[in-house]
C-alpha positions, -999 to +999 in steps of 0.1 A: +522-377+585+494-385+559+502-371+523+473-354+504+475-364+472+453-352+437+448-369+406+443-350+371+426-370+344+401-401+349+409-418+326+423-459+328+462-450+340+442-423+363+431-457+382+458-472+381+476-447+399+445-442+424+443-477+432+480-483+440+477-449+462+442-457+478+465-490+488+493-472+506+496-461+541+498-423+553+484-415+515+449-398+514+438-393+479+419-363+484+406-352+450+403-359+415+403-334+381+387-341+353+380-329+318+344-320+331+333-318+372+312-346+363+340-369+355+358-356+385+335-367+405+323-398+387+362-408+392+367-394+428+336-413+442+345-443+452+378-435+467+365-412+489+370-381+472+360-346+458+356-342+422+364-311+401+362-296+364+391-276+368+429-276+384+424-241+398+394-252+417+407-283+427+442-269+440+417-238+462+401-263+480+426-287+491+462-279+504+476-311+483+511-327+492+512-337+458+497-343+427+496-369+401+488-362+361+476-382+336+463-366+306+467-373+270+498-362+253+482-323+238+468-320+275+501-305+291+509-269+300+481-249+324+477-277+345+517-282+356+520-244+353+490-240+380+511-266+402+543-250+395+531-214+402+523-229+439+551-251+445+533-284+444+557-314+433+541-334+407+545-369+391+538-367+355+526-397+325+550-404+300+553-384+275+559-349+288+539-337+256+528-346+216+559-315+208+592-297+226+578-266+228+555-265+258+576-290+280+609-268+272+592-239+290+580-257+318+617-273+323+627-235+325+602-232+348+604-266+371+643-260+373+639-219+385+618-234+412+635-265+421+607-283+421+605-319+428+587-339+397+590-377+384+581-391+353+560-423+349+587-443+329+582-475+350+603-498+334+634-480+351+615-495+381+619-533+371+640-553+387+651-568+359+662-537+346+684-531+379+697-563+372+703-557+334+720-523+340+740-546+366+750-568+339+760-543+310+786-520+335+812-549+328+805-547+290+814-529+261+782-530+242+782-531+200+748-523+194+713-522+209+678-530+188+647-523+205+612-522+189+574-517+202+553-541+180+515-541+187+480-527+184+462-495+175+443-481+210+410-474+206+408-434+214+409-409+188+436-385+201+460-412+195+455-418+161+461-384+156+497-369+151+491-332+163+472-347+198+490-380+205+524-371+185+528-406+171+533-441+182+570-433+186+563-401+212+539-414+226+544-456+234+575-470+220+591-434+238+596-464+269+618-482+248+636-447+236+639-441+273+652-475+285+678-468+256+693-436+275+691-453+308+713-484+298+728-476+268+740-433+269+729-403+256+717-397+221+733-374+198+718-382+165+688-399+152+672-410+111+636-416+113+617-433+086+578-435+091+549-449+068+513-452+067+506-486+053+472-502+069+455-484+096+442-456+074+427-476+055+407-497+085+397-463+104+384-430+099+411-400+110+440-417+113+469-394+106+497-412+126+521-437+108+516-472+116+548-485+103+588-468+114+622-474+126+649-450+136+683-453+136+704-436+167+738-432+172+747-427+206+777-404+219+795-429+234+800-446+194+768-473+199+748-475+174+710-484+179+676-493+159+643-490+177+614-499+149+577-500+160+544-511+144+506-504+152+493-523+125+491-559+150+457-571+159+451-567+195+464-598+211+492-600+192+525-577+201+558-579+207+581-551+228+616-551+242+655-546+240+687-563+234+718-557+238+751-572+212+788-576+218+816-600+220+803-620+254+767-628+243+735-609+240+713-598+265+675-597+258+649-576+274+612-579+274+586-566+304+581-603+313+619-614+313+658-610+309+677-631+286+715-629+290+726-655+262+767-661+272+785-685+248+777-716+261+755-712+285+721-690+287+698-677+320+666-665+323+649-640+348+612-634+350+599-603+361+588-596+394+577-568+413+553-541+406+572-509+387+543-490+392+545-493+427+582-488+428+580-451+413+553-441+434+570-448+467+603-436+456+583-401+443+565-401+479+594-406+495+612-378+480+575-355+487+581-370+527+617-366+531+635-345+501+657-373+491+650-379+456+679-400+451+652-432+445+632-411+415+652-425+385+632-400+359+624-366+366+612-340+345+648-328+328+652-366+323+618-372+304+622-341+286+658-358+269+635-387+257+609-362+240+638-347+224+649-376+205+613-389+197+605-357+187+637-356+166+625-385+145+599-372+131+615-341+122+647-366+102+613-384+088+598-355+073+631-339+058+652-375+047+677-360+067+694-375+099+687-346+128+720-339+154+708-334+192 
């Protein structure tokens, strides 16, 4: 059975999602959203097909299997409401929104319908991340330091904390994510954030380019995650290790580390994560086994939560208790 499949947003993950889909056998990608119909169609050309301005529109005309959406962080709400309303399982971009509020009342929503979702946090697709959570469920771990070192993008709703939420919601929220997956669930967090460069260099930049946050995890870990956008563009550095009494293990998107005394291995990365949670999504869409979908929406809505919680400890001095 062919799968119908829609895309909302055009923008460059849009493609990247298209192009692994356009790829796939028994997948049809059937139509495209935009912010405009123009865009929609602009987008939808070349694979085939239909463009539209608007989700309502979009979802009339084509009886869609399921749709994928990639918007910008302030972009959430109508359109999953308009699939949730007719029961159409979606796979949504990281982050589930720039705040709490919307995404907690689509979780209401999502969960009275029992409605199949996944959430674009590929690195729980790596390999080496199988292989790392492999390698910590013999260990007792001390502590865990993660950052997201790099460059400011180039589109103005990032730069800006009401539309993008911050660098910490909005990119290093991978390395908040991977944090839950391999390390527990957070219980508190202390943000501290700054705005040392980037304002200076560019007009309408109200995001800090300079934090770190300090979690404390309920099983007693305790954890840093720091992150930066003040890098210039080919120059960044992003990942996560892990400390105890056997060694360290280090984690970046091109390879695992695990650093033993004595004796040290590497892993490179292989595989395509972006691949990997597509298939597992489709699967679930084909068969109802969602078993392979490692984040759906409840799950990505617990990573909003503590990025979300950082800037709330930033702006009081206060640590914030989830």
């Amino acid at each position: 059975m062919t799968l119908n499949i829609g895309i909302v947003g055009t923008g460059w993950f849009s493609k990247v999602h298209a192009d692994l889909l356009s790829g796939m056998e028994d997948v049809k990608l059937r139509a495209v959203c935009g912010s405009s119909k123009q865009k929609g169609e602009d987008m939808a050309g070349p694979y085939g097909a239909e463009g539209y301005g608007e989700i309502t529109e979009m979802l009339d005309a084509h009886k869609l299997d399921a749709v994928y959406i990639c918007v910008p962080p302030q972009s959430h709400g109508a359109i999953e409401r308009a699939l949730i309303r007719r029961e159409i399982p979606f796979f949504v971009e990281k982050p589930l929104g720039s705040s709490t509020e919307i995404p907690a009342s689509l979780l209401q929503d999502i969960q009275e319908h029992g409605l199949l979702t996944s959430v674009g946090y590929h690195f729980r697709y790596e390999e080496n991340i199988a292989r790392l959570k492999q390698l910590l469920s013999g260990d007792k771990v001390g502590m865990i330091v993660g950052q997201w070192m790099g460059s400011m993008p180039g589109v103005a709703w990032w730069r800006d904390q009401e539309q993008s939420g911050g660098q910490f919601t909005e990119q290093t929220t991978h390395i908040v994510d991977l944090l839950r997956y391999l390390g527990g669930e957070v219980t508190e967090v202390y943000g501290m954030f700054g705005n040392r460069i980037m304002h200076e260099q560019h007009e309408g930049v109200t995001v800090a380019d300079v934090g770190t946050v300090s979690l404390k995890l309920d099983n007693g870990i305790v954890a840093n995650i720091s992150n930066t956008c003040v890098l210039p563009g080919e120059v960044g550095q992003v990942g996560l290790s892990f400390y105890n009494d056997k060694g360290l293990l280090d984690w970046n998107p091109d390879r695992l580390m695990e650093v033993r005394s004595g004796d040290s291995k590497e892993y490179v990365s292989s595989g395509n994560p972006y691949a990997a949670e597509s298939e597992a999504f489709l699967h679930a869409v084909r068969t109802g086994d969602r078993s392979r979908i490692l984040s759906d929406y409840e799950d990505g809505y617990k990573t909003l939560k503590v990025t979300c919680a950082a800037y709330e400890s930033a702006k009081s001095g206060l640590p914030v208790k989830l």
